[in-house]
N, C-alpha and C positions, 0 to 999 in steps of 0.2 A: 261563046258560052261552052263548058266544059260538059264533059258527056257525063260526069258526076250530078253536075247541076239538073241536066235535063233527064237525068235517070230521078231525081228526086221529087221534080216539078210537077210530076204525076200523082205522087202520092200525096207530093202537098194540096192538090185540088181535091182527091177523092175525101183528104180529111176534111179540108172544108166544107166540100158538098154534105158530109156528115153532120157537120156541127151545122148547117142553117137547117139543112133536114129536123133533127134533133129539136130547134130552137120551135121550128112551125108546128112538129110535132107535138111539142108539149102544149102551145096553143091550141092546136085543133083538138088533145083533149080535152083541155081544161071546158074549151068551150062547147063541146059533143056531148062527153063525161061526166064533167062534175056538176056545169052549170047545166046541160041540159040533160035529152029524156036517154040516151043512147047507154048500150054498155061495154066497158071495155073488154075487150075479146084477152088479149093476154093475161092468163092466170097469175103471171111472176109480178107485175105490174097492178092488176085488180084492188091490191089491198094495200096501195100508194096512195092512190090517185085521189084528189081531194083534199091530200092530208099535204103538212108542208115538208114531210121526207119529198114526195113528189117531184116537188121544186126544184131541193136540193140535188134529188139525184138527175133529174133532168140538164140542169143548168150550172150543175156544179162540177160534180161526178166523172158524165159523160165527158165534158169540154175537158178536164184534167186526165184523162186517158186517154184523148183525141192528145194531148201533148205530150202525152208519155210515150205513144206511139211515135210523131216526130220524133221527141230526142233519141229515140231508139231505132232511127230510120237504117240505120248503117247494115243493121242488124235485122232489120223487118221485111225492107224490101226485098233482099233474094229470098227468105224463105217463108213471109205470109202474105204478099204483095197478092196477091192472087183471095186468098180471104178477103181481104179488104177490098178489094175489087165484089167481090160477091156480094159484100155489105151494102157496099155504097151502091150496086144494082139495085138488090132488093129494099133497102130504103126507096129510091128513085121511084120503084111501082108499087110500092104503097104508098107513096105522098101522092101521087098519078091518082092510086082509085080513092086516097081520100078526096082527093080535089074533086074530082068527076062523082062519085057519089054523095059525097054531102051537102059540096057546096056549089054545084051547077042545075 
């Protein structure tokens, strides 16, 4: 395997741990959020959520930028690889305290 490849193979997992993130995410609010008594803490998000932009930015949106990232991989990984790494941290701990505080 080329050192191309395995420089890439990184970035392809943190995209995907974004995009199932993403996917549970929009689950857990729907069903915290909209169906239940909970409120959503992000202001930018707040006056989605319920409504079917939500959906769409959720499941639409996000996954088409998670691609646009890929195809622009040449040019992402030397200089935001490190972002993206920070993302995919802090998605990681807050999927962690949704899980542990909601639903344990």
């Amino acid at each position: 395997m080329s050192e191309r490849e395995t420089r890439f193979r990184g970035l392809f997992w943190m995209l995907m741990l974004i995009a199932l993130f993403n996917t549970v995410d929009f689950f857990a609010t729907q069903d915290l959020v909209a169906f239940g008594d909970h409120n959503e803490w992000n202001p930018l998000m707040r006056g989605l959520v319920g409504t079917p932009y939500f959906a769409v930015y959720k499941l639409v949106l996000i996954p088409v930028g998670l691609l646009f990232l890929w195809s622009v991989r040449k040019w992402v990984v030397p200089k935001y690889e490190g972002l993206i790494r920070l993302a995919c941290g802090a998605y990681t701990l807050l999927m962690a305290y949704t899980w542990v505080v909601f639903y344990i």
